[in-house]
C-alpha positions in Angstrom: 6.1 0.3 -19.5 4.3 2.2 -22.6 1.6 -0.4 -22.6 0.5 0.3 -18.8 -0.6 4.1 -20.2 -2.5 2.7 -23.2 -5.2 2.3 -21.6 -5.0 5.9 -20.2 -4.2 7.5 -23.7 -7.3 5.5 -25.0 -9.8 7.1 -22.2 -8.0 10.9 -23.4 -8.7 10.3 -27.0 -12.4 9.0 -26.6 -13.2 11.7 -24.1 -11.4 14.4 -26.4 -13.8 12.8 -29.1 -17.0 12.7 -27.2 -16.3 16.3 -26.1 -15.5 17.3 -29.4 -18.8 15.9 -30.6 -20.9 17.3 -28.2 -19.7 20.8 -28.8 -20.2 20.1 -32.3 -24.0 19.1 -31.8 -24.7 22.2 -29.6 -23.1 24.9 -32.2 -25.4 23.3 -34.8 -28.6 22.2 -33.3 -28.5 25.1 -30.7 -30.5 27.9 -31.0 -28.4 31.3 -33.0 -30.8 34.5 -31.9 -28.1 37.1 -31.3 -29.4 40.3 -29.6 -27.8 43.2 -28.0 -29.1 42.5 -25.0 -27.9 38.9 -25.2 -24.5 40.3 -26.3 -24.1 42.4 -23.1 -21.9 41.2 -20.4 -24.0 39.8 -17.3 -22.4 39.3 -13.7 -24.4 37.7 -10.9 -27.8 39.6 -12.5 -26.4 43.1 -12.4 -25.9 45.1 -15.5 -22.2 45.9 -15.9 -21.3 49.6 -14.0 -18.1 51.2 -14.2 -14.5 50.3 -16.0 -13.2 47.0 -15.8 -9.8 48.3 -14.7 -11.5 49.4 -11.4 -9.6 48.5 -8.0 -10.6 45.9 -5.6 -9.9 45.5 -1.8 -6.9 43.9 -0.9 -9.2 41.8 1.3 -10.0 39.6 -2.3 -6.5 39.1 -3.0 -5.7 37.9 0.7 -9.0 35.4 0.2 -7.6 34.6 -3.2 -4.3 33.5 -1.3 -5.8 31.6 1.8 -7.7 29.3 -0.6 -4.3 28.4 -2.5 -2.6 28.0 0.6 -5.6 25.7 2.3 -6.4 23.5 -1.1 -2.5 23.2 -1.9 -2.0 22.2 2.1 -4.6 19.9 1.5 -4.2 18.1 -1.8 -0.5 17.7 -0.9 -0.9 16.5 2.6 -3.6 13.4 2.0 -1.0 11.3 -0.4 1.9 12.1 2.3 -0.1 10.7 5.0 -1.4 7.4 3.0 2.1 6.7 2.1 3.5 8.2 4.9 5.5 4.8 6.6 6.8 4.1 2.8 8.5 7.5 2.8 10.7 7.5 5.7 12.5 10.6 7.5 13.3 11.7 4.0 9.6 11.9 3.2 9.1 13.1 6.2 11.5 16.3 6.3 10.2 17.0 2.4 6.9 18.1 4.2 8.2 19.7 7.2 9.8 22.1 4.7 6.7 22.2 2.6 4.5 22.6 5.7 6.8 25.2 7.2 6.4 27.3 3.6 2.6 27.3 4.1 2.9 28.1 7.3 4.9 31.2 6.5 1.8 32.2 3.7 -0.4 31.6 6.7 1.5 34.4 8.8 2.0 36.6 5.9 -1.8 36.4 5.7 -2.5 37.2 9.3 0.0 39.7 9.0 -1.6 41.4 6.8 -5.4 41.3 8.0 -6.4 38.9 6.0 -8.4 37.8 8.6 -9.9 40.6 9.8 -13.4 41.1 8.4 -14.2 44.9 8.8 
């Protein structure tokens, strides 16, 4: 059993290396002119304006949830349906009840105008 993962651990530890080397390569070759401006944060080419600790709109956290709910829904839902005549009724009620929790976040969402764009 341990020898069908060799090959696995193998591909870890020579991407770990070639990772490792790279980042090596870059800190020393790379380019080390420190400025203040350089040092100052930078979002989507705005200089920084208030706290950090300011609030947002719910309306981010709601989008924040709808794209866990959706990419969960779907990375769960296309390895069901390829082995989906393997599984059985037992398979199949495991993601009744999984699709039945998403589908409570989904009303949750809508309850809460998640999906009303003002």
């Amino acid at each position: 059993m341990a020898e069908q993962y060799l090959p696995v651990l193998i591909l870890f530890v020579i991407t770990a290396g070639l990772v490792g080397v790279m980042v090596s390569i870059g800190g020393i070759l790379g380019p080390h002119r420190p400025s203040p401006v350089k040092q100052q944060a930078f979002e989507c080419g705005n200089p920084p304006t208030g706290t950090a600790w300011g609030r947002f709109p719910i309306k981010f956290y709601m989008t924040a949830i709808s794209f866990i709910v959706f990419d969960v829904e779907v990375v769960f839902f296309y390895p069901w349906a390829v082995a989906f005549r393997q599984l059985g009724w037992q398979g199949f009620a495991a993601m009744m009840v999984f699709a039945t929790l998403l589908a409570l976040g989904l009303l949750y969402e809508w309850r809460k105008g998640a999906f009303e764009w003002d």
